[in-house]
DOFI-234929 format. One record per residue (C-alpha): x, y, z; residue in three letters. Coordinates in pm, whole numbers, plus 50000, padded with zeros to 5 digits. Example, Ala and Ser with C-alpha at 12.3 -4.5 7.8 and 13.67 -1.06 7.14 Angstrom:
<pts>
512304955050780ALA
513674989450714SER
</pts>
This chain:
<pts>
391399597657002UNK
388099596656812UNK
387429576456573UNK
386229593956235UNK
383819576055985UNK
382609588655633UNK
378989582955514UNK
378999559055152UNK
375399559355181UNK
372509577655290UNK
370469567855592UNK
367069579455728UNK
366649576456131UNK
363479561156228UNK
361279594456385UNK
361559589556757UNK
363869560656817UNK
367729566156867UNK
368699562456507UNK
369979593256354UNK
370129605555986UNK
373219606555751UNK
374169619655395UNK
376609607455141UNK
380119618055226UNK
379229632555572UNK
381889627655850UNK
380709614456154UNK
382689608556515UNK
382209575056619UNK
381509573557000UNK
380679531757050UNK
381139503256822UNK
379569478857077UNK
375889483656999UNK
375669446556854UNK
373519442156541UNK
375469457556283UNK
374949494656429UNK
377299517656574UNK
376849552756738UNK
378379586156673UNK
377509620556618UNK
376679637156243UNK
377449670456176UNK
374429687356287UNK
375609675356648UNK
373189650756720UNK
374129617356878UNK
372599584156790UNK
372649549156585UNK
372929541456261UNK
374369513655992UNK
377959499356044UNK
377719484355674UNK
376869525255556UNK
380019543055618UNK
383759537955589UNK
386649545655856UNK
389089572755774UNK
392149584255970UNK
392529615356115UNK
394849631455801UNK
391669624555587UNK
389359643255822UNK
391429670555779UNK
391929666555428UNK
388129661755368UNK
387899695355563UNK
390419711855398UNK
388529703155009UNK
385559717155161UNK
387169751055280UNK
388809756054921UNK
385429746654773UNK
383439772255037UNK
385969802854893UNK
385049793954564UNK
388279769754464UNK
387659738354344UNK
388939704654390UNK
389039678954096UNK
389629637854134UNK
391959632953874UNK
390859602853637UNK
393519575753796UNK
391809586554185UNK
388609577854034UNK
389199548553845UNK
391489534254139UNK
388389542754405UNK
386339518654160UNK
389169489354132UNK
389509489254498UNK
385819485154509UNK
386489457654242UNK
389149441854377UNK
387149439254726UNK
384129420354517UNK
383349396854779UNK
383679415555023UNK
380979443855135UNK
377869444555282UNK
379399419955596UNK
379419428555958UNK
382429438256110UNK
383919423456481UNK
385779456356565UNK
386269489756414UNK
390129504556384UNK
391359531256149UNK
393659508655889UNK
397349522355834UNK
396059533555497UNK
392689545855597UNK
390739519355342UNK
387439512355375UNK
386569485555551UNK
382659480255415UNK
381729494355090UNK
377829483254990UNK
375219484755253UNK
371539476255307UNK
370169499455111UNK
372059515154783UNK
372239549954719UNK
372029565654409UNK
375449580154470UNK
376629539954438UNK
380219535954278UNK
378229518453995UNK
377319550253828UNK
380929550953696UNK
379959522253467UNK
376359539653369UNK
376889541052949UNK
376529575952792UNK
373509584952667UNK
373459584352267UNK
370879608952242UNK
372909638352460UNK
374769651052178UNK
372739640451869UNK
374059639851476UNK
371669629351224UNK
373969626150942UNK
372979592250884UNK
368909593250949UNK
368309624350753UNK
368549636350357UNK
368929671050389UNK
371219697850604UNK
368339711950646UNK
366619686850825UNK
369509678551039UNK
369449713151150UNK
365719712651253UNK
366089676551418UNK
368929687751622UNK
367279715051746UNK
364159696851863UNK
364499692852237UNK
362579660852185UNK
364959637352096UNK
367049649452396UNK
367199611752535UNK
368359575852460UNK
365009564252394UNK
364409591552149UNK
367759580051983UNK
366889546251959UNK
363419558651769UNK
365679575751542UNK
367659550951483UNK
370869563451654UNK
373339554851914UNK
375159517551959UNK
374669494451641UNK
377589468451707UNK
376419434751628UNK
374949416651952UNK
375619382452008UNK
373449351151934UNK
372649350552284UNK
371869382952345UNK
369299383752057UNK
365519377152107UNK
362309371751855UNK
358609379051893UNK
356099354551712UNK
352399351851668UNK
350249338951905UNK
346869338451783UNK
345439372751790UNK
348229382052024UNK
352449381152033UNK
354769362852234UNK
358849359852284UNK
359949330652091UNK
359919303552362UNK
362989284552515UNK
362829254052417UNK
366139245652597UNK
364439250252965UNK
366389245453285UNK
366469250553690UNK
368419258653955UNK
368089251954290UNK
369199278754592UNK
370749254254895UNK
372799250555130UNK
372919284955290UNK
375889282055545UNK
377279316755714UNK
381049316055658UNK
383459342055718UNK
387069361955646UNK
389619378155773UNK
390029356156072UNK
386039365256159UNK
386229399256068UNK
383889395655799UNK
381109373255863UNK
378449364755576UNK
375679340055450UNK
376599320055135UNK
374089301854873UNK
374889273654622UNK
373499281454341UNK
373349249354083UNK
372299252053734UNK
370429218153612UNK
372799222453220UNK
376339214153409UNK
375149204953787UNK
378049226053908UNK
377759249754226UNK
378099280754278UNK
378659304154581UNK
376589335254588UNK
375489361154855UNK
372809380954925UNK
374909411254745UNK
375699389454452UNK
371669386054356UNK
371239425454460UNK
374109431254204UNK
372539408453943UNK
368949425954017UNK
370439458853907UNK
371859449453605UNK
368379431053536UNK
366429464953614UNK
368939485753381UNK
368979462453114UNK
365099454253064UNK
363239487553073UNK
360519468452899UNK
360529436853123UNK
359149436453433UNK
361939418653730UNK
360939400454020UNK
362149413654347UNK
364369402454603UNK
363599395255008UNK
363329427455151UNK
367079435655285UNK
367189434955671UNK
369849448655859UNK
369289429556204UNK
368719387456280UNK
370379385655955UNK
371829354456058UNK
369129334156261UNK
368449303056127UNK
364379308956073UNK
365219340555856UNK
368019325855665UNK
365909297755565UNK
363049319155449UNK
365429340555270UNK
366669311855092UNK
363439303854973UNK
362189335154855UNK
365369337254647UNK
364799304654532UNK
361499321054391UNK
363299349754210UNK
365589322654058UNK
362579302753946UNK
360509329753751UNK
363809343653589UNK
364569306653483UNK
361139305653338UNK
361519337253138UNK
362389332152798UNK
364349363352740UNK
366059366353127UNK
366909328353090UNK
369149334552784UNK
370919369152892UNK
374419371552930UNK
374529386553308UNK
372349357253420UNK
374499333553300UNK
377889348153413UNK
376219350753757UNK
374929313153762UNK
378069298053573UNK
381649317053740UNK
383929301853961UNK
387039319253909UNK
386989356054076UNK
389209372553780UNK
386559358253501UNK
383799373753753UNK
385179403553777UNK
385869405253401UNK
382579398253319UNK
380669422053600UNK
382699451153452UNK
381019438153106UNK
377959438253218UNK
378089470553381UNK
379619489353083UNK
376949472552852UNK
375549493852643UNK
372319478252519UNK
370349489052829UNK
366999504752905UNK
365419509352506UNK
368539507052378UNK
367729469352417UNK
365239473252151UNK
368209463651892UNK
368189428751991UNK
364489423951939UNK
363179411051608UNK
359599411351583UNK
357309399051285UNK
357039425050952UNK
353689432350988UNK
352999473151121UNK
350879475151399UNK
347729489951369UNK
347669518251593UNK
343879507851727UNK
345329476451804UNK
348099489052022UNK
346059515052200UNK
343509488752303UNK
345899464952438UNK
347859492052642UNK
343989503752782UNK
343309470952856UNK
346959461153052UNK
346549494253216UNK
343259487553367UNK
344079450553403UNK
347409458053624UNK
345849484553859UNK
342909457953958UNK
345229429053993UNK
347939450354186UNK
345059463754395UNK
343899430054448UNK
347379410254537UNK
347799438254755UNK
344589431254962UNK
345309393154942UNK
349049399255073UNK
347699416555399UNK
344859393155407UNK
347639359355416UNK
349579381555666UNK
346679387355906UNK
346189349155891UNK
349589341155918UNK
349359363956243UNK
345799344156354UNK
347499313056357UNK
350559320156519UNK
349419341356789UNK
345789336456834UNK
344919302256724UNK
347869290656915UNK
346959305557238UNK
343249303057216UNK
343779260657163UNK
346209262457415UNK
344629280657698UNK
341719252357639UNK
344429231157727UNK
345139245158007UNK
341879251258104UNK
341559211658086UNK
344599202358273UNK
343639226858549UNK
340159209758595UNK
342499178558564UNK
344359182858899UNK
341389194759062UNK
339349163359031UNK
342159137959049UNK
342549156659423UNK
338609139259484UNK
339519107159297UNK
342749100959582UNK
339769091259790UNK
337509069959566UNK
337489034259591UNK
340329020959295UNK
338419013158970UNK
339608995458619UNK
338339019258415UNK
340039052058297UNK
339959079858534UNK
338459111158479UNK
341009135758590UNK
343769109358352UNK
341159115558019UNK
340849150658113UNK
344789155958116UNK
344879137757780UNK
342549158057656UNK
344559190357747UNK
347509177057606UNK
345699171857268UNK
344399202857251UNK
347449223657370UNK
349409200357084UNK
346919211656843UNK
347459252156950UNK
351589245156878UNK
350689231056524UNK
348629262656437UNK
351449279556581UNK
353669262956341UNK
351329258256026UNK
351839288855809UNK
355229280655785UNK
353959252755552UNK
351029275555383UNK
350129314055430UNK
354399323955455UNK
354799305455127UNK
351769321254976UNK
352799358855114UNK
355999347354925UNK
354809342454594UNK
352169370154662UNK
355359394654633UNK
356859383854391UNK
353749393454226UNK
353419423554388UNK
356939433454269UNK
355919421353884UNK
352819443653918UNK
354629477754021UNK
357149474253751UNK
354319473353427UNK
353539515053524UNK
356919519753448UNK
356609499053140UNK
353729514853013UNK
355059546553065UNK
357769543052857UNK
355449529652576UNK
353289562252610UNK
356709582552584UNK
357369564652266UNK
354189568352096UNK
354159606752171UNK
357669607251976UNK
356129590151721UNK
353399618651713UNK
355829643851667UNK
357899634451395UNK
354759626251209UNK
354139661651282UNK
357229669251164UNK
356829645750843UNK
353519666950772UNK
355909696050771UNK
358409677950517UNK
360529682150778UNK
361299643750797UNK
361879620150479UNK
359029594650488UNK
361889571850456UNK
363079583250805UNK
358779580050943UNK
359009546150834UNK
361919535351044UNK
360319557351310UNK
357159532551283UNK
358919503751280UNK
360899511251546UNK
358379526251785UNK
356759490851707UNK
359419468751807UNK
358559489752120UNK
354339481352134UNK
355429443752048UNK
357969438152316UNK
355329455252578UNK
352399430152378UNK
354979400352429UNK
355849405252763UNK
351599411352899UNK
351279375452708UNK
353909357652908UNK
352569373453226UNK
349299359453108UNK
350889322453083UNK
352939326453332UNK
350319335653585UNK
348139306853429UNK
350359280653595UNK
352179297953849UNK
349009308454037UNK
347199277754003UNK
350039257654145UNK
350129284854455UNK
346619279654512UNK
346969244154516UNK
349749242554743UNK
348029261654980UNK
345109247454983UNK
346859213555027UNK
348639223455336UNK
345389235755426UNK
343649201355379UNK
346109186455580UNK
345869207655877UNK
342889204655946UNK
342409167755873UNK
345359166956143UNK
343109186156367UNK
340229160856291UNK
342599133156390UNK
343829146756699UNK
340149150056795UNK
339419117056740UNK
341889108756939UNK
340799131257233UNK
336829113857149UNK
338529078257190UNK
339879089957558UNK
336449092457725UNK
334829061257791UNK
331339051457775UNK
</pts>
C-alpha cells in the first residue's frame, strides 16, 4: 500500500532537475524514501513524479487521505468544514510539545498508529507556519477613540478614516496595548552630539558558539547538530540547534520593526552534517551572536535572554509561548522607547532620512560588489592558484626523473644533484599550491562572512525607512485633519510626539550602525589583511627555501 504524505510547507522544484513543486496541505503518494539526503520521491496532485524535502511534509494514514478528501468534497458543494478551537489549539501543543524535535532527518518513513507527524519545521518556513496562531491582534482593526478624542463628533470622523486602519496607525494615536513593560524590556535614547543614540549597555557581555556535536533521538531516528551556547554573566551552557536561532530570528524580526537583525547561514538542506560545513556554520552563527551581544537594545530583550539562559524544556516552552504571544511587536514597540523632550524639527528628520537613504543604497551596492569580489578570490585560490602552483610542481618533478635517468651514468659527485634539487623544488612549489588551496579558509571565507552579515543589516534599513515614511504621512493627515478642527491640538501633540519617538529610534539605530561599523569593519580589514601578510610571507619562505636547494 502507498504511502500518503501531506505538504506543511511549500516547495519550489528547481526548473529542469527532478525536483518537483508542492503547496501547503497538498497530498502527495510517496513512491521511494531511499533517495539519501533528506529527499524523498512521490507524485503531487498534478501527476507529476519527482523529489522534494523529507523535512516539508508529514505522513498520514490512509483514513486521513480519505478524510482530507472527503473535507474537500463538502467544501467543493459549497459545505464547509470548521476546526473547532480544541483541534486547533491541540495541532499547536503537539507542535509544542515536539519543541526539539523538527527540522531533523528521518532513517525510515512508516505511517504511525495515530497518523502524527513525524517532522514539523523544514528548511524554509512558510507563511502558513503554525506560528501565526500566536501572531497578536492588531489594535488598530477595530478602532475606538473614546480615550484620544473630545468630541463624538470627532470619534465619528476618526473612525471612519481608513487611515488609521493598522497597528502602526494605532500606536500614532495612541491606542492599543498600554500594560506596563518591564525594566528590561524598556529602552532610552540620549544625545550624542548633534545626533541620538540608545542609552548604552554598560553591563556588556559574550557568548561563545562551540562545541557543535551531531546527536540524535529516537534510537537514530532523528539525527541533528547541537551548539553550546555560553553566556560570559553565569558561564553556563546551553544546547541550541540550528531551529532554535531560526526561532529566535523570528521573534527578533517581529519584535524590532525599527531595528535592523543580522541574518543567519543560509539554511541548506544537503551535507548538512559534514564536518567543513558544520564548522563554518558554527562560525557564522557565532557572528550573529556577536553583533546581537553588541546591540544595546537586542542585548537586554527578554527573548534573547530566555534563549541564551533555559535549561529546563517546560520553562522554554513557557517562555517561547510568551514571546510569541507578545504583544509589543513591530511599532507597537515604540511604548518601551523613551526618548529626550525636545520635538524634532521636521528639517532635521527629513535630512537625516535623505541622507541614510542615499547612504544605505551605496554601501549595500558596494558590500554587494565586495561579497562577489571575496568569493571570486576565494574561488582563485582554491581552484586556480592551487593548480596553477601545483602543475609547476609537477612540471618540475617531471623534468626531475628525466635528468636523474642521464645522471645514473655520470661519474658519482659530492655535491647535490640536479634531478634531487629539481624534485625539491617541485615539492615546494606543489606545497605552496595546497596552502593557497587551503588559505581562504583563514581570510576571504571569514571576510564573505562578515560581508553578509552586512549585507543582511543593509536590506533590512528599506524596510525601516519605509515604515518611517508611513509614519510621517499619518502625521500629515491628522494635521490635515487638525486644520479641519477635526482633531484636538491636544490629540496633534501626542501625534508629534509619538511619530517622534518613531524618527528618534530610526536616528538612534543609523548612529549605532555608524559605531558599530567603525570597529567592526576595521577589525575585518585587519584580520584579513593579517592572514594575508602571512601567506605570502609563507610563500616568501618556502621560496627561500627552494633558492637555498640550488647550489652555486
Amino acid at each position: 500500500m502507498s504511502s500518503y504524505v501531506r505538504a506543511l510547507y511549500e516547495f519550489s522544484g528547481e526548473p529542469g532537475s527532478s525536483e518537483i513543486s508542492i503547496k501547503v496541505g497538498e497530498i502527495l503518494t510517496v513512491t521511494r524514501t531511499d533517495v539519501g539526503e533528506g529527499w524523498w520521491e512521490g507524485k503531487n496532485s498534478q501527476g507529476e513524479i519527482g523529489l522534494f524535502p523529507a523535512a516539508y511534509v508529514e505522513v498520514m494514514s490512509a483514513a486521513d487521505v480519505k478524510h482530507q478528501q472527503s473535507s474537500t468534497d463538502n467544501q467543493n458543494s459549497g459545505g464547509r468544514y470548521d476546526a473547532t478551537a480544541d483541534e486547533y489549539n491541540n495541532e499547536g501543543d503537539d507542535w509544542e510539545d515536539d519543541w526539539d524535535d523538527d527540522n531533523d532527518t528521518y532513517s525510515e518513513i512508516g505511517p504511525s498508529n495515530n497518523g502524527s507527524r513525524l517532522q514539523t519545521n523544514p528548511l524554509t518556513h512558510s507563511a502558513s507556519s503554525y506560528d501565526n496562531k500566536y501572531l497578536p491582534a492588531t489594535p488598530g482593526d477595530d478602532i475606538s477613540l473614546s480615550s484620544a478624542t473630545t468630541g463624538s463628533n470627532n470619534n465619528a470622523t476618526l473612525k471612519k478614516s481608513s487611515m488609521f486602519g493598522k497597528s502602526s496607525d494605532s500606536f500614532i494615536l495612541g491606542l492599543g496595548n498600554k500594560d506596563k513593560l518591564a525594566d528590561s524590556e524598556q529602552v532610552q535614547i540620549v544625545p550624542l552630539d548633534n545626533f541620538y543614540q540608545w542609552q548604552p549597555n554598560y553591563q556588556s557581555y559574550s557568548v561563545i558558539v562551540a562545541s557543535p556535536k551531531k546527536e540524535s533521538k529516537f534510537k537514530g531516528m532523528k539525527t541533528f547538530i547541537a551548539y553550546q551556547l555560553t553566556p560570559s554573566f553565569n558561564n553556563i551552557s546551553v544546547s541550541r540547534r540550528y531551529k532554535h536561532f531560526d526561532w529566535l530570528h523570528e521573534r527578533l524580526v517581529d519584535k524590532f520593526c525599527l531595528i535592523p537583525i543580522p541574518p543567519l547561514p543560509d539554511k541548506q538542506i544537503s551535507g548538512r552534517y559534514e564536518e567543513q560545513f558544520v564548522e563554518h556554520r558554527r562560525v557564522q552563527l557565532q557572528e550573529f551572536v556577536d553583533w546581537v551581544c553588541r546591540h544595546p537594545v537586542l542585548s537586554r530583550c527578554e527573548v534573547w535572554h530566555h534563549f541564551l539562559t533555559c535549561t529546563d524544556e517546560k520553562v522554554w516552552k513557557m517562555g517561547k509561548r510568551k514571546a510569541e504571544r507578545d504583544t509589543y511587536v513591530g511599532i507597537t514597540y515604540c511604548w518601551a522607547i523613551s526618548p529626550p523632550e525636545k520635538q524634532l524639527l521636521q528639517s532635521y528628520v527629513d535630512s537625516q532620512m535623505d541622507s541614510c537613504s542615499q547612504f544605505i543604497h551605496s554601501m549595500d551596492l558596494s558590500v554587494r560588489n565586495l561579497l562577489a569580489i571575496s568569493n571570486d578570490m576565494t574561488k582563485r585560490y582554491q581552484t586556480q592558484s592551487k593548480k596553477e602552483f601545483q602543475r609547476i610542481g609537477d612540471g618540475l618533478l617531471d623534468l626531475s626523473r628525466a635528468i636523474c635517468i642521464d645522471e645514473r651514468r655520470a661519474p658519482p659527485s659530492n655535491n647535490k644533484s640536479l634531478s634531487e634539487s629539481l624534485s625539491k623544488i617541485g615539492d615546494i612549489f606543489a606545497a605552496i599550491g595546497q596552502q593557497s588551496g587551503e588559505q581562504p579558509k583563514l581570510d576571504w571565507i571569514p571576510f564573505s562572512d562578515r560581508l553578509h552579515i552586512y549585507r543582511g543589516i543593509l536590506s533590512s534599513f528599506p524596510d525601516i525607512l519605509s515604515t518611517h515614511k508611513g509614519a510621517m504621512q499619518k502625521r500629515k493627515e491628522c494635521e490635515r485633519l487638525a486644520a479641519e478642527q477635526k482633531m484636538s491640538n491636544s490629540q496633534m501633540a501626542d501625534v508629534n510626539r509619538r511619530t517622534d519617538i518613531i524618527s528618534y529610534a530610526v536616528i538612534a539605530e543609523m548612529s549605532h550602525f555608524r559605531m558599530e561599523r567603525e570597529i567592526h569593519l576595521k577589525q575585518t580589514l585587519k584580520s584579513l589583511i593579517e592572514e594575508q601578510i602571512k601567506f605570502y610571507a609563507g610563500i616568501v619562505s618556502r621560496l627561500q627555501d627552494a633558492y637555498t636547494q640550488i647550489d652555486d
